[in-house]
C-alpha positions as a printed Julia matrix, in Angstrom:
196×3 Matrix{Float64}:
 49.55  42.55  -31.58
 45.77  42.71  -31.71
 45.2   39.29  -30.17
 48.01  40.09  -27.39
 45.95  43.46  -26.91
 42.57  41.84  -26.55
 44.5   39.39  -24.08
 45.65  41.95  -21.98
 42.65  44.1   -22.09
 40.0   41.43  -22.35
 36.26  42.54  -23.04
 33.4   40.61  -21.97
 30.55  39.21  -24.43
 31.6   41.72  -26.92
 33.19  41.52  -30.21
 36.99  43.23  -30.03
 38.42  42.54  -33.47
 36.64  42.18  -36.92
 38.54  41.06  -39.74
 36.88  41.56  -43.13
 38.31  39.51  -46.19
 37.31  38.7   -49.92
 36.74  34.87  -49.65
 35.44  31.98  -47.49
 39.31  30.44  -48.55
 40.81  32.89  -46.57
 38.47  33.46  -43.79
 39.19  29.56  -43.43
 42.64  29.84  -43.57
 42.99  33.07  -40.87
 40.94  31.69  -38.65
 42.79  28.44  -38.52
 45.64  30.27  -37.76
 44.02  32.44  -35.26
 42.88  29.37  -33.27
 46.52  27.76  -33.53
 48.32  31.43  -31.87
 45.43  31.33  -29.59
 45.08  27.48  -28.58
 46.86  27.7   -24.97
 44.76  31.32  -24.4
 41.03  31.77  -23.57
 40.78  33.94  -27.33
 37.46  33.06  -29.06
 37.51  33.6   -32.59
 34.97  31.84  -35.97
 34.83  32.88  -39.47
 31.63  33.81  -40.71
 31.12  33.02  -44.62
 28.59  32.29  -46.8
 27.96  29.15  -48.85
 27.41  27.08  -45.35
 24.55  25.7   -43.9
 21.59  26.6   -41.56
 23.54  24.98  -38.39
 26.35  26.93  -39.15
 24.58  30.37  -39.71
 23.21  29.86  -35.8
 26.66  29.31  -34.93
 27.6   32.23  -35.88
 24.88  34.34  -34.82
 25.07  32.65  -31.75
 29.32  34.28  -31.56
 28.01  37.16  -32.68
 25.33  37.59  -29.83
 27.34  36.41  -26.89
 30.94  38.33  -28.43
 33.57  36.54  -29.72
 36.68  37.6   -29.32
 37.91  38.25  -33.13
 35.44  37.88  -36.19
 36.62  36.76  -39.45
 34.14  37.21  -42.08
 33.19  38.11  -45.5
 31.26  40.74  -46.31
 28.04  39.66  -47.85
 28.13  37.05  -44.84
 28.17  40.01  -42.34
 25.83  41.99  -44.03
 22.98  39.18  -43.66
 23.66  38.66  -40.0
 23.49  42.7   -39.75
 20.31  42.29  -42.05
 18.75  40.95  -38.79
 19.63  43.18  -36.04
 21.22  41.15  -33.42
 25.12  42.2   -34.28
 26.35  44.99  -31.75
 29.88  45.71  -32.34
 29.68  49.12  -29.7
 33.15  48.04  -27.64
 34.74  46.85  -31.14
 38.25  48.14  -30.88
 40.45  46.6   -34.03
 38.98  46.18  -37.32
 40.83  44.99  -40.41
 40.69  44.66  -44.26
 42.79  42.04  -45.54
 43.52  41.99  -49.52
 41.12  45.51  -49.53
 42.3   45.76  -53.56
 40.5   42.2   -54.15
 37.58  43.39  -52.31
 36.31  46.56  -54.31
 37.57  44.52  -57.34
 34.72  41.92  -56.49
 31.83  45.03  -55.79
 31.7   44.92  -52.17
 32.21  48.28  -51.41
 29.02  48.91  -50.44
 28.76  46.38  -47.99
 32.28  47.57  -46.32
 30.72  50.75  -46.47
 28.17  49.61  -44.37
 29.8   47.15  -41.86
 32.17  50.59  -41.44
 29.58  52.78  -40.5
 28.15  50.41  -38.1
 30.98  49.72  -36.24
 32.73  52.39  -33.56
 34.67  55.54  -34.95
 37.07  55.01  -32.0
 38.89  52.15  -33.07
 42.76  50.83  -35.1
 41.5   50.55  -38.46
 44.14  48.29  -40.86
 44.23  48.25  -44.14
 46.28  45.74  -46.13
 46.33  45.91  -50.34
 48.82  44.27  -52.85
 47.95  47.42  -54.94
 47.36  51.07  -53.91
 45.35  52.23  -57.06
 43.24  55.37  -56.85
 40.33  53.47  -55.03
 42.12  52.05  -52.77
 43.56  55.65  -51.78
 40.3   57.0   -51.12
 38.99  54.25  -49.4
 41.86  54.49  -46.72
 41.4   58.7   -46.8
 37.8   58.09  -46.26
 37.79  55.58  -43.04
 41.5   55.74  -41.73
 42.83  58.75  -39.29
 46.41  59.65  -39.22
 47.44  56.26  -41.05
 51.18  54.94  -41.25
 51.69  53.61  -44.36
 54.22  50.62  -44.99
 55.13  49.35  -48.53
 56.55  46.45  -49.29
 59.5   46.49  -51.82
 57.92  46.48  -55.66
 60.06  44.01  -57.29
 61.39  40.64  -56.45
 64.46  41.01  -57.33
 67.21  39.39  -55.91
 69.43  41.04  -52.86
 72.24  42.67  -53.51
 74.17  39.67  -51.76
 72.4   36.99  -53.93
 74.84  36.11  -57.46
 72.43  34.64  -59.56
 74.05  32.91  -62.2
 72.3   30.28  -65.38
 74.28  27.27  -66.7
 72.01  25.36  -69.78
 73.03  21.65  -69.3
 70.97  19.13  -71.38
 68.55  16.87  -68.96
 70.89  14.12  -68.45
 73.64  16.19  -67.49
 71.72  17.98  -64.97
 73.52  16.22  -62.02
 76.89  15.96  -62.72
 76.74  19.16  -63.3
 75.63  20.33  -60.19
 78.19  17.76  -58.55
 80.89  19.73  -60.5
 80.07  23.39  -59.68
 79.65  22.33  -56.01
 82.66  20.77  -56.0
 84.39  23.45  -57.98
 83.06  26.2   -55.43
 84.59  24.28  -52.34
 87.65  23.65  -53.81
 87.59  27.54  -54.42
 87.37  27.99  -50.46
 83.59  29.76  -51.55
 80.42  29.04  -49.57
 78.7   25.88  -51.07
 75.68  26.99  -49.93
 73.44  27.59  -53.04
 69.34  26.72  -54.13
 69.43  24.99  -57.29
């Protein structure tokens, strides 16, 4: 939705979506993905980590200043390119915080703090935690307005429709056993569809 929104209402030079996550992994790994949903669009997008080198920092400076479409960055990254004044994120409509829990686990509230306060009021803030501890609470009281909140069932259990049954067979036994039940459950007229 946020990359159809910024194709529909495109800005120009400006940055429209800022993604904030804990690690260089993942700012890899959702901006590859960004660039594949993009590829036959005119969407610019880079992640912006630390731990590169000095061609790479004037890459992204260089996104920054002209306004790529979404950022993905880290925030200690962000917070050095900030550091030096160039950033403007004044028509930023979308920001996100991906694995927020993982984030104040690793101290960087203050620089989400920061990047937050930087960044315009008038924007879709999401938030996205595999916890919801007491920090995490405040943290989306603080800098979300009338959020929705969606949770994810708790457990993994099994669905109702799933009969998840255990046979111990000794190692070599494994697959004629598994022949036999398969075999047993067509003969039955039952679905033979099963994961082993």
């Amino acid at each position: 939705p946020v990359m159809n929104r910024l194709l529909t209402e495109p800005l120009d030079g400006a940055v429209g979506a800022l993604i904030v996550v804990p690690t260089r992994e993942l700012a890899i790994q959702i901006a590859q993905h960004i660039e594949g949903l993009s590829y036959f669009t005119n969407l610019s997008s880079i992640a912006i980590y630390g731990g590169s080198d000095a061609q790479n920092f004037v890459t992204e400076k260089k996104a920054l200043q002209m306004g790529a479409d979404i950022i993905v960055c880290t925030p200690g990254r962000m917070i050095a390119h900030l550091n030096m004044g160039y950033v403007n994120f004044k028509q930023l409509r979308f920001l996100v915080l991906d694995e927020a829990d993982r984030m104040l686990d690793m101290g960087f509230l203050p620089d989400l703090q920061r990047i937050i306060n930087l960044i315009p009021t008038q924007r879709q803030t999401l938030l996205f935690s595999a916890t919801f501890s007491p920090e995490i609470k405040k943290l989306a009281q603080t800098y979300l307005r009338n959020p929705v909140t969606i949770e994810v069932a708790r457990q993994n259990a099994a669905a109702d429709t799933v009969n998840q049954v255990v046979h111990l067979v000794p190692s070599e036994h494994k697959r004629a056993a598994i022949v036999a039940l398969l075999q047993n459950r067509v003969k039955a007229g039952l679905s033979s569809q099963c994961i082993i």
